[in-house]
C-alpha positions in Angstrom: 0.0 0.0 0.0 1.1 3.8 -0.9 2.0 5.0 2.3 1.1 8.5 1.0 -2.7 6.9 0.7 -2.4 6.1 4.1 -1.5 9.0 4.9 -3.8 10.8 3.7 -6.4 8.3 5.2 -5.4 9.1 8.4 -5.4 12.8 8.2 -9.3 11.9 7.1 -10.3 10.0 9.4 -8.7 11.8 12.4 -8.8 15.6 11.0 -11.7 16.1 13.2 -11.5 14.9 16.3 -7.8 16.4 16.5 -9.0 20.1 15.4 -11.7 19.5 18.1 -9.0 18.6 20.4 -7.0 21.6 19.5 -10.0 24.1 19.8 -10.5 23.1 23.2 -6.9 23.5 24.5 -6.1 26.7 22.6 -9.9 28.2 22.7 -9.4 29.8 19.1 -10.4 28.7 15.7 -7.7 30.2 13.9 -4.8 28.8 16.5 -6.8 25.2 16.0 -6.5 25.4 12.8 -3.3 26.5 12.2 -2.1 23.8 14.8 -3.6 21.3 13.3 -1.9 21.6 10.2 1.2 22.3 12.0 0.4 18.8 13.6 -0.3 17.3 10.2 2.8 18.4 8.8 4.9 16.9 12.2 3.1 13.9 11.4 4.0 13.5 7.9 7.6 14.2 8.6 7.7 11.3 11.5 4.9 9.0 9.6 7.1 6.5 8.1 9.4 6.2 10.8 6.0 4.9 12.9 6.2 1.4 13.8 3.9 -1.1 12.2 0.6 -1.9 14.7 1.4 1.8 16.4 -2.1 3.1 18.0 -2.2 5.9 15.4 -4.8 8.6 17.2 -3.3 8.0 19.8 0.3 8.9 18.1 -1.7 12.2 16.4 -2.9 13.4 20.2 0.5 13.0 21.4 1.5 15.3 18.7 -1.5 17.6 18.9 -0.8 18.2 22.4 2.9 19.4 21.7 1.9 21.5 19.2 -0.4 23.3 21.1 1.6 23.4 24.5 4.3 25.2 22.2 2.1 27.4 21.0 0.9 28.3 24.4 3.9 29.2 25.8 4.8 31.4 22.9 1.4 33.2 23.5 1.7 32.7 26.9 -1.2 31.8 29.1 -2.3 35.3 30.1 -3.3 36.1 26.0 -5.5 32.7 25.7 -8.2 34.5 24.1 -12.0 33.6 25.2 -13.2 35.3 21.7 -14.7 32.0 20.3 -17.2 31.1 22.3 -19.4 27.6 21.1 -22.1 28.4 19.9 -23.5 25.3 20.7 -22.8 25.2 24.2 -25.4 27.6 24.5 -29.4 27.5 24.7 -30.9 28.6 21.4 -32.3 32.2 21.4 -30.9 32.4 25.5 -31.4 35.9 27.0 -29.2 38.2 27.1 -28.3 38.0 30.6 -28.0 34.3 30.4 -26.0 34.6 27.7 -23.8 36.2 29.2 -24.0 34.6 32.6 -23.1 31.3 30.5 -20.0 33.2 28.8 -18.5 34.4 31.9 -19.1 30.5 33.5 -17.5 29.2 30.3 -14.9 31.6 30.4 -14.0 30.6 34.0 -14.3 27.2 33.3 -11.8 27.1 30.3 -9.2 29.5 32.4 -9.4 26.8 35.2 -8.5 24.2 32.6 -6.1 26.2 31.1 -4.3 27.0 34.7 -3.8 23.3 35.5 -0.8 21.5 34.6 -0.2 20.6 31.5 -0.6 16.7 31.3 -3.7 17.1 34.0 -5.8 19.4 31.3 -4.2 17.7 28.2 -5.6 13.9 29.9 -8.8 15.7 31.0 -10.0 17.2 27.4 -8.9 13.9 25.7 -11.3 12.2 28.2 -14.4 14.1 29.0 -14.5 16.3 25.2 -12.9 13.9 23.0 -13.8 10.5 24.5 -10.4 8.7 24.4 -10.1 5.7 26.8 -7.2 5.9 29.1 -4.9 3.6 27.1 -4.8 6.0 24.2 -4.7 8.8 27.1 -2.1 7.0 28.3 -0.3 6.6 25.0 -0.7 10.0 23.8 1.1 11.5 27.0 3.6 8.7 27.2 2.8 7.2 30.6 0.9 4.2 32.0 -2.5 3.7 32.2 -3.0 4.4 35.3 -0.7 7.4 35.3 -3.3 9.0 32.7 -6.4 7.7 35.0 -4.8 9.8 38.2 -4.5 13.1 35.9 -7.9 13.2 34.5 -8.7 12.1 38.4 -6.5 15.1 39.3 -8.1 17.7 36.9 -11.3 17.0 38.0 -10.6 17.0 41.9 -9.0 20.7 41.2 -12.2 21.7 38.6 -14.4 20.7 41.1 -12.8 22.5 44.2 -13.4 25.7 41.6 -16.8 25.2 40.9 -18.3 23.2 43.7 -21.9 23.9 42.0 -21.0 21.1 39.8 -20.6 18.6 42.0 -23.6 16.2 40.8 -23.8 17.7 37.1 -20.0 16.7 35.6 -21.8 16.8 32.2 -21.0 20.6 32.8 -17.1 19.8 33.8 
């Protein structure tokens, strides 16, 4: 098989889910998407060096999640822009007071993600936003499995000491 077809099979079927990924870390659809090609382009470079039978999403997360911790330390955390709110995150037609009571809780929300440690808000997105189980959590941020349970575990404890209102509604967190 072409490993250029492959290639390009992979950047299909994973384009997605990685630009998703991205979005949430960085919080800005430009910076997603110009990470995601910068991802894209790392992966190319390394893909045929890739073992045979390697978990490959979990291989593109692992890149992802350089990419975009680079980035945010050349921003810098302070300039993490809250310009791009989701849409669908809120009610249709809310109020305008409850829209922007839900910006300023998303807002906090996404800074208190932001502020945890790296590997603890990388683990958590990949978990509760993108669904990855904690083998390819565990794959993506090179450690064990149980290593990547304690920092989604970790994440959560902190988000939950920061917005205690959530306690019984982690849907929200």
């Amino acid at each position: 098989m072409d490993p250029t077809l492959d290639f390009e099979r992979l950047v299909e079927n994973h384009s997605e889910e990685i630009f998703a990924y991205l979005w949430r870390l960085l919080y800005n659809v430009s910076d997603a998407e110009d990470d995601l090609q910068e991802t894209f382009l790392r992966a190319f470079r390394a893909y045929l060096r890739l073992k045979a039978g390697s978990n490959h999403r979990a291989w593109l997360y692992k890149i992802a999640t350089n990419v975009a911790y680079t980035h945010l330390k050349q921003r810098g955390r302070s300039e993490i822009r809250l310009d791009d709110l989701d849409p669908r995150s809120l009610p249709t037609q809310p109020s305008i007071a409850l829209q922007v009571e839900q910006n300023e809780l998303l807002s906090a929300v996404w800074r208190a993600v932001q502020a945890l440690p790296e590997k603890q808000s990388a683990a958590f997105v990949m978990r509760k936003y993108q669904g990855l189980s904690y083998t390819e959590i565990a794959d993506a941020l090179q450690c064990n499995r149980d290593t990547a349970r304690a920092h989604v575990y970790q994440a959560l404890k902190k988000l939950l000491l920061q917005f205690p209102e959530f306690k019984y509604e982690r849907n929200l967190i």
